[in-house]
N, C-alpha and C positions, 0 to 999 in steps of 0.2 A: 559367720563369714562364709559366702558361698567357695567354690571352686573356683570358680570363672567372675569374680568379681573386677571389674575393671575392662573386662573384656568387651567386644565386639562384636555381632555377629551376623550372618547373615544366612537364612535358610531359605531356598527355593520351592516351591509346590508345599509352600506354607498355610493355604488358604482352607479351610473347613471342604468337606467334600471324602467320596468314595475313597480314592488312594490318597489323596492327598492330607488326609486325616492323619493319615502319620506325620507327618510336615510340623501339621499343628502342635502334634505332640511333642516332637524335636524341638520347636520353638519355647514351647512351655516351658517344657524340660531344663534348657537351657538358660532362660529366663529365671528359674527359680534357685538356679547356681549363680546369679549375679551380672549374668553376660543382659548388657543393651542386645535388643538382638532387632534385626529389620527382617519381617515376613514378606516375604517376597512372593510374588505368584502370575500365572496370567488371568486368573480369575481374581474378583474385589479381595482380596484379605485385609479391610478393613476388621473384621468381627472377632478375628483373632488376635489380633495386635490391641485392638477394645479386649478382652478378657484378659491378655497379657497385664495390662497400665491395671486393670482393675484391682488385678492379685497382689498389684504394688511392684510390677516389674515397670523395664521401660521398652517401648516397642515403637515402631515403624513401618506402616505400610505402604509398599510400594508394589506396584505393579510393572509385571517383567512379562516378558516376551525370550526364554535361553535362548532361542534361535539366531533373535537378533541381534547383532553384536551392537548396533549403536542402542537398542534397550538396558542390555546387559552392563554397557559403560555408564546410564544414567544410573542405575540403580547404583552403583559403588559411587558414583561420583556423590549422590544422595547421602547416600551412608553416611561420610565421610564429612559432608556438609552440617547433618545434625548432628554425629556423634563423635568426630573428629579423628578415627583409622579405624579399622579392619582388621581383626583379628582373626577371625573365625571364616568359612567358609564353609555349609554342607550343602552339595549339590544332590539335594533330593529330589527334584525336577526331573518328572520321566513320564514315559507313556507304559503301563502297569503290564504284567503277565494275566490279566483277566481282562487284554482283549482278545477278537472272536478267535477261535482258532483257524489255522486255515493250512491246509496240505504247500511243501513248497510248490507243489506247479501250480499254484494258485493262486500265491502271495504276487501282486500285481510289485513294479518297480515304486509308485506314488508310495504305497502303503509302507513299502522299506525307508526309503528315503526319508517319509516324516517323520517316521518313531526314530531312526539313526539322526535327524535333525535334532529332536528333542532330546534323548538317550544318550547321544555321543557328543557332537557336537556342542550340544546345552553346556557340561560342564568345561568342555575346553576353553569357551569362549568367557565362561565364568569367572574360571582359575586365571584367564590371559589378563581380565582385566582387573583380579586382586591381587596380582602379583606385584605391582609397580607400589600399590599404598604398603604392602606388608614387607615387600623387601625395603622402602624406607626406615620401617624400624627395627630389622633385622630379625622379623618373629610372622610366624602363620601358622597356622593350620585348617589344613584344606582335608575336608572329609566327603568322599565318592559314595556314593550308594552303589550297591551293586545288589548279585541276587545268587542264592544257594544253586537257581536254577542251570547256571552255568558250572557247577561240579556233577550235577544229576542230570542233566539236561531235561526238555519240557519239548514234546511232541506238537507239532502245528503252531509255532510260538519260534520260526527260526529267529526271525528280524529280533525279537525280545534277547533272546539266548547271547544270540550272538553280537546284539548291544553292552550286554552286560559283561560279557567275555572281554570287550571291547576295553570295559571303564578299569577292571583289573589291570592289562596290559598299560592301561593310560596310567593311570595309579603308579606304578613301576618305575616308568618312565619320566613322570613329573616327579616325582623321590631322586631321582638320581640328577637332575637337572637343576631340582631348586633346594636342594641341602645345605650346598655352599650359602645361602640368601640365609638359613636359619626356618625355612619353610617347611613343615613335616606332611606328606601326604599321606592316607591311609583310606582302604576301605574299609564298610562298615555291612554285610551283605545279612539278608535273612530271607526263609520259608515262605508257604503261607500265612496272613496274619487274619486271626478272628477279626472280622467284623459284622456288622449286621448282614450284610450281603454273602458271605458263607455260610452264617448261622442258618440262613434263611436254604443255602442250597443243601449244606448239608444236613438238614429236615427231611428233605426233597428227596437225598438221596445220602441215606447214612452208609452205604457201604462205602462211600469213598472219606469220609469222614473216619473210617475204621480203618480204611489203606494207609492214609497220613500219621493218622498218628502210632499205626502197627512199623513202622518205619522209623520214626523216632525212639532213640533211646529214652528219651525222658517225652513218653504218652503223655504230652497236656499242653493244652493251645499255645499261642504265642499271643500278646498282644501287642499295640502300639508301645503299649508303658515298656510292656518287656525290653525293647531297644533301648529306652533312653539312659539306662545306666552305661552301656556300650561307649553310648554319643560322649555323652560328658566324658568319660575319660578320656575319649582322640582329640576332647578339644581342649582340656584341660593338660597343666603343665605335666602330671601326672604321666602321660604317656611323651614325654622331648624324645626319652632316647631311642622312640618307633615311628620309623617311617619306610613304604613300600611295601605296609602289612595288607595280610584281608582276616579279617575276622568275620566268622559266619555263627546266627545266631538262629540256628534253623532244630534245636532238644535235640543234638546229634545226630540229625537223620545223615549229614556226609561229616567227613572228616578232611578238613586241609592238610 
């Protein structure tokens, strides 16, 4: 018997791909605790909701737009149509800390404004519209992503930093609003994560590879898998009596 059997759920920037590869793996993850889970993305996620059904879970893909609020309302209305409520929410949908960098006097207004669209915006509009199916049953869990970068902060990366600083504050904020509904909010934040596209840079250039992890108390990668025991607990009944937390899964390079 999984965790989250019975459950519901929905993960954003769930589609196969560079960041979003985490997504997939939250989906899984979740998937294999018993949660229906709908993969949500602005790219196809058909192929991961297929390897989901394949494993023997049950999955849904849907194609979302965070930005858009009348996107955002199809995809829960969706949900709820094949799978009949909403339980779960993880707003992993964002625009990642490996883009380019860029000095602030340099960072154009467009550039701020999309990723704060994406980054902030996304999950408000998320959370706005799972709130009406979950406080029907008196039960949620809405899980934020966020990023270690905002206790260390990240140079040429303001709009990123300060999105993420953003989703805490927001985090807080919906905990103390939707407790009374039986709704628990929490983040879920992490470091750098290996993937091919690091492996590859830090080949390229191992001295920064040495700086990351000479920084970590616990020297050794992080991977996608590494989070998902994190996830399952914020979504699982497991954590009821936390909400307005941030946990950072970063080998203790900071401490909350």
């Amino acid at each position: 018997m999984g965790r989250l059997d019975g459950k519901v759920a929905i993960v954003t920037g769930a589609a196969h791909g560079n960041r979003a590869a985490i997504g997939a793996v939250y989906a899984a993850g979740l998937a294999r605790e018993g949660a229906k889970v709908v993969v949500a993305d602005l790219k196809d996620p058909a192929s991961v909701a297929a390897d989901i059904e394949r494993a023997g879970g049950a999955a849904l893909p849907v194609t979302v737009d965070v930005k858009d609020e009348a996107s955002v309302k199809a995809m829960v209305t969706r949900t709820v149509e094949r799978f009949g409520k909403l339980d779960i929410l993880v707003n992993n949908a964002g625009l990642g800390s490996n883009i380019p960098p860029v000095h602030i006097t340099a960072l154009s207004v467009a550039d701020w404004d999309e990723l704060m669209a994406v980054n902030v915006r996304g999950p408000f509009l998320c959370t706005k519209a799972a709130i009406p199916v979950m406080r029907e049953y008196g039960y949620g869990k809405i899980i934020n992503v966020g990023s270690s970068t905002m206790l260390s902060a990240l140079p040429y990366r303001l709009h990123y930093v300060t999105s993420k600083g953003a989703i805490l504050a927001m985090t807080r904020a919906m905990a103390k609003e939707l407790g009374p509904y039986g709704i628990r909010v929490n983040t879920v934040g992490y470091s750098l994560i290996s993937n091919a596209v690091t492996e590859a840079e830090f080949a390229a250039h191992p001295d920064k590879r040495k700086m990351i992890m000479g920084a970590r108390s616990i020297a050794k990668d992080i991977y996608p898998a590494d989070l998902v025991g994190t996830l399952v607990y914020l979504a699982s009944p497991d954590s009821d009596a936390m909400t307005g937390q941030f946990i950072n899964i970063d080998g203790g390079q900071n401490f909350t």
